[in-house]
N, C-alpha and C positions, 0 to 999 in steps of 0.2 A: 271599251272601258277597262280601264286597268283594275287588275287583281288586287286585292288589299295587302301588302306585306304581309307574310307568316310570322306572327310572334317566334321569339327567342324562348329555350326553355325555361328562363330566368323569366321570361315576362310573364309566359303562360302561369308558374308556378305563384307567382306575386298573384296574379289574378285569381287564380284556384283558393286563396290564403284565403278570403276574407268570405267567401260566398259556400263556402263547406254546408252540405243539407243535412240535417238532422229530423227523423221523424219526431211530432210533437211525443206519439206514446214512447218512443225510446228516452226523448228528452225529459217529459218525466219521471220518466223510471229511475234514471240518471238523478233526476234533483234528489230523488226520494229517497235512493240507495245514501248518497250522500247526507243528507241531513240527518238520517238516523244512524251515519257513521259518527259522527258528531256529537250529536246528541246524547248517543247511547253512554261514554264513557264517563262523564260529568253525571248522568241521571243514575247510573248505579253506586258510584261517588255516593252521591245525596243519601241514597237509599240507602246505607249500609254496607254494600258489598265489601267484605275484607278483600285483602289486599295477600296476595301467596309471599310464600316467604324470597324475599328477590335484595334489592340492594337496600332497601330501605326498611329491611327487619329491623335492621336495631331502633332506628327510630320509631318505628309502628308495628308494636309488638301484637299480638294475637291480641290482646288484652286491652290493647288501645282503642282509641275512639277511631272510625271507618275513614280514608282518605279521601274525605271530602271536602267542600269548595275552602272550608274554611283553615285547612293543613295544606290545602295549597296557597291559597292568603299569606297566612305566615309564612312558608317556605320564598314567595315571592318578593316580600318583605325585606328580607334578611336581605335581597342582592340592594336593597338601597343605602346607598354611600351614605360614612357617618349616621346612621339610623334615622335618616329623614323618615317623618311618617306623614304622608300625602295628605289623609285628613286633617289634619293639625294646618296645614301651610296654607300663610293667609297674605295678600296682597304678592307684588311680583316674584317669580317663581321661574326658574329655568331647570327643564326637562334635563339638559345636558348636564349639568351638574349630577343629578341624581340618576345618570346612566350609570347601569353596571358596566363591569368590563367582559371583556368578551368569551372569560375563562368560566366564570360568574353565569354567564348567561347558559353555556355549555351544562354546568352543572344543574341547573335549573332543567333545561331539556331531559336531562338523564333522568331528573326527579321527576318528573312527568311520564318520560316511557317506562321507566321501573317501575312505578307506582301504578300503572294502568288497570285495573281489572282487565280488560278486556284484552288488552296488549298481551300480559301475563297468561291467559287462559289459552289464546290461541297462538299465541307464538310458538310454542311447545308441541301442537300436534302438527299446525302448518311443518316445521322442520323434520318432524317423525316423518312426515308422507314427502317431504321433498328429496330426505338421505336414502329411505326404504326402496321410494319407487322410483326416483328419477334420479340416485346416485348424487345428488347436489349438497353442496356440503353450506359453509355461509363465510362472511368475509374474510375468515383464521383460517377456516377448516376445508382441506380438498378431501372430498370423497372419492375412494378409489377401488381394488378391485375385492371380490373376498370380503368385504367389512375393514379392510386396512383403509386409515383414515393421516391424512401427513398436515402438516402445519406448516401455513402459506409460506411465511417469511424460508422458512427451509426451502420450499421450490423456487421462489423469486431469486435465491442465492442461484441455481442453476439454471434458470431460463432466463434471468436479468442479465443487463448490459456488465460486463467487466468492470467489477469493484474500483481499479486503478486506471479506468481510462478518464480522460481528465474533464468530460463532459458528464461522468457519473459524481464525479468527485467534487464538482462546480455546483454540481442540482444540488448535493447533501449540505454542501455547506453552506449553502443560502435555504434551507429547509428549516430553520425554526421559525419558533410560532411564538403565539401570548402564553405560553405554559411552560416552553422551553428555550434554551440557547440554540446557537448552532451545532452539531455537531461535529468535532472534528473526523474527518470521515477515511486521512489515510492510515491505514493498519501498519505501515511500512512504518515511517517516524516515529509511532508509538510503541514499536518492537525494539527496533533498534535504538531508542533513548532508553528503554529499560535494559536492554544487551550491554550497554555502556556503564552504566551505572552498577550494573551487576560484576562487570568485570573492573570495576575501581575496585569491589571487593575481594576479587578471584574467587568468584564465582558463577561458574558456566549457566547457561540459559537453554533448556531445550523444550519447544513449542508442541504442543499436541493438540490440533486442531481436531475435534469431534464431526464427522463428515455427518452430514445431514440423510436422514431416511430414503430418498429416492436415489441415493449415490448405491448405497447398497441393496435396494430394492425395488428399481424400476418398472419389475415384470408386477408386481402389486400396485401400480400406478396408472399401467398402461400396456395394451395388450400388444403393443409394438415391442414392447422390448421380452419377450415371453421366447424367442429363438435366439436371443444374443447369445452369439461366442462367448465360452466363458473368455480367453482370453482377450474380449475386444475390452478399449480402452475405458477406466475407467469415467462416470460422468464427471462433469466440474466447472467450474465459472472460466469464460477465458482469460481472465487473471492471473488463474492460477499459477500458469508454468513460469510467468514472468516473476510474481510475490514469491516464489520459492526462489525462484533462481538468485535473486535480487538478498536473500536472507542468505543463501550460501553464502555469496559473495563475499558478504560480511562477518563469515566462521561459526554462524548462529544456525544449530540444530534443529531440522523441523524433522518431524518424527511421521514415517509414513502412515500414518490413524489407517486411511483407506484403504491402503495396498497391504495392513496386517490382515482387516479384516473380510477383506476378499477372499483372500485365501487360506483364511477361516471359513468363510460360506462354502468356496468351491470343494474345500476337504470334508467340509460335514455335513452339509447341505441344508442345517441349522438355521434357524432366522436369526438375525444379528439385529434387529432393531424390533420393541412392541406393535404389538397389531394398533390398537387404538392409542399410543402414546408416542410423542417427539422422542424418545430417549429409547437407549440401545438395552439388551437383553443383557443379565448377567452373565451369560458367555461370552458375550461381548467385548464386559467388562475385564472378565480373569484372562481373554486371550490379549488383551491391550496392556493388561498388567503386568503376564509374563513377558511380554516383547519389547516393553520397558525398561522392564529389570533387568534385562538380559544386556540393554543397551548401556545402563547407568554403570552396573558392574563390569563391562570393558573396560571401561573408565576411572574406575574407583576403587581403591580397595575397602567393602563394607562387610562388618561383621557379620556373618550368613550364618549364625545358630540362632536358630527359632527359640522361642519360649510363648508359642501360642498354637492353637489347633484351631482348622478349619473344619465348618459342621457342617450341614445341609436343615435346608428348611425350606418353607412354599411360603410363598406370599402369595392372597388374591387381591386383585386390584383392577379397578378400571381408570383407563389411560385420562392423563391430562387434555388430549386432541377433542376425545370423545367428550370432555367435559364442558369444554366450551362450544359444543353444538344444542345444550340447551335443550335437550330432550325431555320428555313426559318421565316422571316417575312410571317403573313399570315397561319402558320400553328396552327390548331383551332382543332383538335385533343384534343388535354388538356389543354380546356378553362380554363379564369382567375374565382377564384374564389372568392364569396360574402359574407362574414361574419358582424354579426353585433358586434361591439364592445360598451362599454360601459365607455365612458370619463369621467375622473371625473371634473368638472368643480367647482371653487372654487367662494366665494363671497366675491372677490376684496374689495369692498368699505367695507363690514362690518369688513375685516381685515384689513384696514385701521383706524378703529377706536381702542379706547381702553380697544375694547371689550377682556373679559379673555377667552370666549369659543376660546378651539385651532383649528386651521386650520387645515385639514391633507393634504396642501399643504406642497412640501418635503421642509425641515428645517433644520437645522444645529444643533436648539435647540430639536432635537427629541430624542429619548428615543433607538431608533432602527434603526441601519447601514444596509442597502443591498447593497451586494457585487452580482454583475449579471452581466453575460454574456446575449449573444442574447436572451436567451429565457426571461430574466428582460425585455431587450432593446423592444421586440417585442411588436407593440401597443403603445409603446412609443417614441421612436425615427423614427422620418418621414420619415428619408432617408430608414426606409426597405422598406416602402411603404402600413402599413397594419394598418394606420392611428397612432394617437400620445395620450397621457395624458390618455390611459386607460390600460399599461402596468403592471407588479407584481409591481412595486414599489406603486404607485398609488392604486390600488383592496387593497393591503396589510393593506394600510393606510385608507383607507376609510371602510374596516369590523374592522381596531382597533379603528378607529375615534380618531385616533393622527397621526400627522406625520410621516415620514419616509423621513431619508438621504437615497440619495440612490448612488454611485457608479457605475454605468452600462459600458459593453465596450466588443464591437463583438469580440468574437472570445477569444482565449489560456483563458478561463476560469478557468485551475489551476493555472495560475500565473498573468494574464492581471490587475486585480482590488486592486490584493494585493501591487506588483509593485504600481499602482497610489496612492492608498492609503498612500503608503511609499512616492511616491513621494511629496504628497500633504503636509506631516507632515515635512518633510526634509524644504522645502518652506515655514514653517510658518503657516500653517493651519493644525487641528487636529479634525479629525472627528469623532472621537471615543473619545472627551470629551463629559461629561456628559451621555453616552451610557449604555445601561442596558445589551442590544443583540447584535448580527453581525450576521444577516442572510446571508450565503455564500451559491449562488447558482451557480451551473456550469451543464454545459450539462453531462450527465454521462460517454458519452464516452471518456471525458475528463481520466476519470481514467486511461484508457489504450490507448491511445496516448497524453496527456497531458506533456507539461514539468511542474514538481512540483519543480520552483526553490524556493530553502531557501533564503527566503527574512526576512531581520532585520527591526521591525518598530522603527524608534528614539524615544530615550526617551524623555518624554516632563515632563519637569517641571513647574508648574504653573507660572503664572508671566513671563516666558522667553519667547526668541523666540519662535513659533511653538506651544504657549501653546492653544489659540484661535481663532485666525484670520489669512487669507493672509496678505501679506505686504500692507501696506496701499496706499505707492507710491512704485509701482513694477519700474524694471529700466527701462528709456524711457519716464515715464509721465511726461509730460509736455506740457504746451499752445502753445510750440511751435511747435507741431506737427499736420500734418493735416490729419483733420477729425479722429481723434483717430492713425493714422499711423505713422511709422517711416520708413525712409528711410535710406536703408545703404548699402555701399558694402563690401563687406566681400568673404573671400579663405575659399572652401568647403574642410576639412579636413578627413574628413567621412561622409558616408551616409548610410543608411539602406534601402533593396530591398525588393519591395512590392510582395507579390506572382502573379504566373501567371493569366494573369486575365481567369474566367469561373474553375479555381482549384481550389472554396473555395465559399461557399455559397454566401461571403459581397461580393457586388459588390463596393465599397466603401472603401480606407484604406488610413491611414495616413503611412506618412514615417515621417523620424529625418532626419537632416542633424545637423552635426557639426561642426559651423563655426569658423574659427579664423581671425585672423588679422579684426577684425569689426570696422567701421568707419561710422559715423552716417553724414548725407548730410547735418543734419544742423547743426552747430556749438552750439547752442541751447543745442542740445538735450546728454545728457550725458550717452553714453553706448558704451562700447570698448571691448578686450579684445577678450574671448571666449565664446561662446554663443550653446544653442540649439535651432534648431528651428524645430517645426512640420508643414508638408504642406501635400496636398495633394498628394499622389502617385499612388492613381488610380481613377477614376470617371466611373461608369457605366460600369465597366468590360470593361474599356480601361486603361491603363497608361498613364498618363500623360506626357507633355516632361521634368519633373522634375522628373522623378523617372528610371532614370539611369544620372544621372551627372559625370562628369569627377572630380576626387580625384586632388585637388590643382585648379579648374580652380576657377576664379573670379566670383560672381554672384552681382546680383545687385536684393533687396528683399525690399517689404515694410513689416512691423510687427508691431503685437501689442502683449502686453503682454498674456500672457498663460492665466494666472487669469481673466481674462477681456471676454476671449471669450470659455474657459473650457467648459461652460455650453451646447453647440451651438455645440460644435466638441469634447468632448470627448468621447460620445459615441460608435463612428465610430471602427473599426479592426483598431489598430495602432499597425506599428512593432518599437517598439523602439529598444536604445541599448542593450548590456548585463551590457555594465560597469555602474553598480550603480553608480561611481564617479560621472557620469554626471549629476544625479540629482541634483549634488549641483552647478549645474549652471543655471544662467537666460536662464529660457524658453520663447517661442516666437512664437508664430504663423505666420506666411509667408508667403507670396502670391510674384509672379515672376514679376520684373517692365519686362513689353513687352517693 
């Protein structure tokens, strides 16, 4: 009698699929586990349970009623198109119509996991005991050695495929979604269209790429690299030798960032980047400044008498990294840490006079543009929190001992400063008159996840609008408005979504709205039409109740003009439009009448 054929491991495994044993008391246990997983977060809902302060503070303040079935009800509500309301609909009816969209539904999810008691309570200690004891960090955050903690996107720049291989470059451009466009993803075309444009002005263009944490500090990542030769090569995408070479080429300055500050570490032995934060130490900063300046003034001849003094100070602060790991109040593991920073401090009254020594307070009338993301911003803008006025713009300006315009603004550092820049020239101000340089500084890993859109900057011709100065009377000034504000109600025609909060280093971001039908409260005050206005859309890694608004509803807003208050908030991560069109209308900063 013949043998029966031996199944294939393909058959065997088909067969195994459907006949798996389960003991009944495991099976139970199982249901049981499960249905009070269920249960439980809807039944404390009911009950009361407040809700910790998370994304949905502003809506469900301490003082509110408990996020129960009935605040999810409404919140549910809202994703139905044109305001259909389900009990009212009588006779034939299609689901599909009244399907949200799928960005819609996303935010919906968020409002449910923000909102969770139970989500909320344990989310926080589970992470305490996965970073403390098993070094794990969560989808942003790699946990590493020491309490040094590094942010993904930064490692993916060095252990991902080369930015300009054209299989990386195919994936990003077919990469958007229902919330966003495609990316444009080559760094190459969008350096070199501004290199062009910058030299129609005769004015040179030199690149400062901010190297990422684990380039200068591998041994804090991994105990492999704890015996490297100082001099072995340093880390980097393999892109890289090609996109530098590829910029020479083309007489366009790229500024060694990694090779200064390597041998800044090897000579001091000094950490060059925070323990728990993306962003580099202010020594970091003042050695990138002097090697800078050193390079600009080969170049240039700039007035080099000071009329300002450098101070010392400490700032305590805990990192941006560490922030988005979501930790328990209380958890001291990866204390905040203490740097001394160095501010530069200007003497007010002697530039009050009509004295010729220049200031190297930033200026307009300066010789040299910085174009900066975070790593500019840091030390200078408050809201990071790692103290202010001793940022790269500032260091820069105080080793040339001339001023510096500086441009700063968290985050999309391939496209975030070049956009304002454009915006600021479209408006009437032009900040690359009389400019020698454009220092453009972006985090590196901007390279290979960066959108590089091609932005046009307007032509300015002297004497015309945009040749000099902003508008003198933006729309709105007038005596008839109080305390600098304007009052109006105005239909939200679009609006722009702030990322989730703890997904992204800022804890801090502006959104746009795009108003129409605007109506100003006082008859006085003249401004109509269509409007932009920027406000706040997240504060402290919460969302605000302004940053999901309903498309067409009424809002009632006070503002002031953009130009009045730029200086104060442009700093901040702001997601604006794609449509350029919109620059050419009156901007406005906005706050919500309660």
């Amino acid at each position: 009698m013949a043998n029966p054929p031996i199944p294939t491991r393909e058959e065997q495994a088909n067969r195994e699929i459907g006949v798996t044993d389960i003991a009944p008391r495991l099976a139970w246990t199982l249901i049981v586990v499960s249905l009070v997983t269920i249960c439980l977060d809807p039944a404390l809902r009911q009950f009361g349970l407040k809700v910790p302060a998370g994304a949905n503070a502003t809506e469900h303040s301490e003082d509110a009623a408990p996020l129960g079935p009935a605040s999810v009800a409404r919140e549910f509500a809202r994703l139905i198109p044109g305001g259909t309301d389900l009990a009212t609909v009588r006779g034939p009816f299609s689901f599909r119509d009244a399907m949200p969209s799928a960005p819609e539904l996303k935010d919906f999810e968020s409002f449910l996991e923000d909102g969770s008691p139970v989500g909320q309570r344990l989310f926080g200690a589970t992470q305490l005991a996965l970073t403390k004891f098993l070094g794990v960090g969560n989808e942003q955050v790699y946990a590493g050695r020491d309490g040094w903690l590094f942010y993904r996107p930064g490692m993916d720049y060095l252990i991902g495929p080369g930015f300009l291989e054209p299989n990386a470059l195919g994936a990003r451009a077919k990469s958007g979604d229902e919330w966003s466009d495609p990316p444009q993803p080559d760094p190459l075309a969008a350096i070199i269209d501004l290199d062009r444009q910058l030299d129609a002005r005769d004015i040179d263009l030199i690149l400062v790429p901010a190297p990422t944490k684990a380039m200068l500090h591998p041994e804090k990542f991994s105990s492999r690299f704890e015996d490297r030769p100082a001099d072995a090569p340093g880390l980097q995408n393999a892109s890289w030798p090609d996109f530098s070479a590829a910029l020479r080429d083309k007489g366009i300055t790229v500024f060694a960032t990694a090779a200064v500050l390597g041998d800044a570490l090897e000579e001091t032995g000094e950490d060059q980047y925070l323990i728990s934060d993306s962003h580099w130490t202010p020594l970091a900063v003042d050695t990138v400044a002097e090697a800078l300046a050193s390079l600009i003034n080969e170049r240039f001849a700039l007035d080099s008498t000071r009329q300002a003094s450098a101070d010392d100070a400490t700032v305590t602060s805990t990192g941006d990294v560490r922030r988005m790991l979501k930790l328990p109040e209380g958890a001291d593991f990866l204390p905040a840490q203490t740097v001394t920073v160095h501010p530069i401090s200007h003497d007010r009254e002697q530039n009050d006079t009509n004295s010729e020594e220049p200031s190297v307070e930033p200026s307009a009338q300066s010789d040299v543009l910085l174009l900066g993301d975070s790593f500019a911003n840091i030390y200078s803008l408050a809201g990071m929190g790692w103290g202010e006025s001793a940022g790269l713009a500032e260091q820069l300006a105080w080793h040339l001992g001339s001023p510096v315009e500086a441009i700063r603004m968290n985050d999309n550092g391939a496209y975030a400063t070049r956009a304002e820049l454009a915006r600021r020239m479209t408006r009437g101000d032009d900040p690359l008159r009389g400019k020698k340089v454009v220092v453009w500084e972006f985090a590196i890993r901007e390279l290979a996840v960066g959108d590089w859109k091609m932005i046009d900057l307007p032509d300015v011709v002297p004497g015309e609008p945009g040749s000099n100065s902003t508008r003198a009377d933006p729309p709105g000034s007038t005596d008839a408005t109080t305390d600098g504000w304007i009052e109006i109600t105005a239909t939200i025609r679009a609006a722009t979504r702030p990322p989730q909060p703890g997904s992204v280093p800022y804890k801090d971001c502006v959104i746009a709205y795009h108003l129409g039908g605007v109506r100003a409260e006082d008859p006085a005050v003249e401004i109509e039409g269509e409007i932009v206005v920027l406000l706040w859309g997240m504060r402290d890694d919460e969302w605000t109740a302004e940053a999901r608004p309903e498309s067409g509803a009424s809002v009632q807003m006070r503002l002031k003009p953009w130009a009045e208050v730029q200086s104060e908030y442009s700093g901040y991560t702001r997601v604006e439009f794609d449509d350029m069109d919109l620059l050419l209308l009156d901007t406005f900063w906005g706050e919500p009448i309660q």
